[in-house]
C-alpha positions as CSV (number, residue, x, y, z in Angstrom):
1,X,17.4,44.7,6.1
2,X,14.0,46.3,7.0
3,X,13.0,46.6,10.3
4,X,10.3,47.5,12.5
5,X,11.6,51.3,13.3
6,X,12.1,51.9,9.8
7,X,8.4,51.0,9.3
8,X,7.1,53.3,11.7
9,X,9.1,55.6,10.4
10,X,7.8,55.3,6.7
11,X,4.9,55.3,7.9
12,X,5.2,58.4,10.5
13,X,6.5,60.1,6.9
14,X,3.4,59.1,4.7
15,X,0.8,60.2,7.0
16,X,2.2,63.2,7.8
17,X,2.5,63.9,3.5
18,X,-1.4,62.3,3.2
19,X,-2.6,65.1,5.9
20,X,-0.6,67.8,5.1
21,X,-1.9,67.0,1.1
22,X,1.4,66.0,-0.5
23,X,0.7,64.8,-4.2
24,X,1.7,61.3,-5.8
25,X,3.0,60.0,-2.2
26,X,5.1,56.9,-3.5
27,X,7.4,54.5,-1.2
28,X,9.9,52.5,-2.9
29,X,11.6,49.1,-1.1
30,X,15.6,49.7,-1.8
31,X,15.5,46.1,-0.4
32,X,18.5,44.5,-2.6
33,X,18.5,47.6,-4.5
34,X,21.0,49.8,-2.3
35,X,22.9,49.6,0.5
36,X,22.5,53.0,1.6
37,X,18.6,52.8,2.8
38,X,15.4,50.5,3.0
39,X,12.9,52.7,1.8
40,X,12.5,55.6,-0.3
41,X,9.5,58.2,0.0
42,X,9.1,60.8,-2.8
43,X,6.6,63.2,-3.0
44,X,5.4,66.6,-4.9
45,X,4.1,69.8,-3.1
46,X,2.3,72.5,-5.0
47,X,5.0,75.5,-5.0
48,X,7.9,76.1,-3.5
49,X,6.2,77.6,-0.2
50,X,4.6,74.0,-0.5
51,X,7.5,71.9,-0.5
52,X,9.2,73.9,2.0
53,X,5.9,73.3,4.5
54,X,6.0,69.5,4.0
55,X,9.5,69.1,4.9
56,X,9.6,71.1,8.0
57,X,6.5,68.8,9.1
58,X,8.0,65.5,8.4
59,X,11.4,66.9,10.2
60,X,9.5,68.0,13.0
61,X,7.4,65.0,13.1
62,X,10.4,62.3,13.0
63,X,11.8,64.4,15.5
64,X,9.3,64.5,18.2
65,X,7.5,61.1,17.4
66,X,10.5,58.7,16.7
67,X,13.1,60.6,18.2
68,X,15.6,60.8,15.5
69,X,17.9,63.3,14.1
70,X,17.8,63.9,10.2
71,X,19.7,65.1,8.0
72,X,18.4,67.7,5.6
73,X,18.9,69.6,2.1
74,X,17.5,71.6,0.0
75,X,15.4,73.8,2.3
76,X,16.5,77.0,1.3
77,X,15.6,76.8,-2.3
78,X,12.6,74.1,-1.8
79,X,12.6,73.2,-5.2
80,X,13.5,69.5,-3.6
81,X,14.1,68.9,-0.8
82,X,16.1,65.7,0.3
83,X,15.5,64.1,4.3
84,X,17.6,61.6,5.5
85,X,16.6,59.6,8.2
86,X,19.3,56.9,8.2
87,X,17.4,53.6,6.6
88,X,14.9,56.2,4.8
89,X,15.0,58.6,2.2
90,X,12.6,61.1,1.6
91,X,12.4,63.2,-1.4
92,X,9.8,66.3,-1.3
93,X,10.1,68.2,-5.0
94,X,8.5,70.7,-7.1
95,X,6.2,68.9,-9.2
96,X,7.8,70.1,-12.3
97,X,11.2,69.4,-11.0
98,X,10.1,65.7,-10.1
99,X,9.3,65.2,-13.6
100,X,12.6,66.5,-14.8
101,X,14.5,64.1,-12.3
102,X,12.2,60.7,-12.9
103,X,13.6,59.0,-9.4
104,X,11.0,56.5,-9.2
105,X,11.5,55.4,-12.5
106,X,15.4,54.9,-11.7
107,X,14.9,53.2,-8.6
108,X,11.6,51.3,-9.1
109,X,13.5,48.4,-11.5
110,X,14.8,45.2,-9.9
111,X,18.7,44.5,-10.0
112,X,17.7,41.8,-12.5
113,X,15.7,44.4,-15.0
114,X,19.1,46.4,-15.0
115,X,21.3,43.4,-15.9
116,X,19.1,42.2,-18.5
117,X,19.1,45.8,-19.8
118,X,22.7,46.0,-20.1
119,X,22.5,43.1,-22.3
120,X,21.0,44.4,-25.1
């Protein structure tokens, strides 16, 4: 169930993206979709250097405004980077790497999309 932290916290995450000048910012509700989180936040950076900058501000920033301790992977390479934040995912990648991996296409269909998929 969403709640009113996990709000702030998405949106702590998507300004902090918009001013630091993430590309194709997209939050996805997990609501009835996974049990795991609420939300999901992907986002693209420019180069590796990129990707790498945008994470350590949304870290720093859930850290110091919310309070919160994340968990974190992918720094060291920065071709995606993953941030958990308990009820909220974020997903910073490589633009060509998000591409490749198509997340919001996989988790943007409803439970009953899938089901009616499997049908045919």
């Amino acid at each position: 169930m969403q709640g009113k932290e996990d709000k702030l916290i998405v949106d702590v995450i998507t300004n902090i993206l918009s001013e630091n000048k993430a590309e194709d910012v997209v939050n996805i509700s997990l609501d009835g979709k996974s049990e795991q989180a609420d939300f999901m936040i992907i986002a693209s950076g420019l180069s590796n250097r990129h990707v790498l900058a945008l994470a350590e501000k949304v870290i720093s920033s859930i850290k110091n405004k919310i309070g919160a301790t994340v968990r974190v992977e992918g720094l060291r390479n920065a071709d995606w980077v993953l941030i958990d934040c308990g009820d909220v995912i974020v997903h910073i990648f490589r633009e060509e790497v998000r591409d490749f991996y198509q997340l919001e296409r996989m988790w943007q269909y409803l439970p009953k999309d899938i089901n009616e998929a499997e049908k045919f």
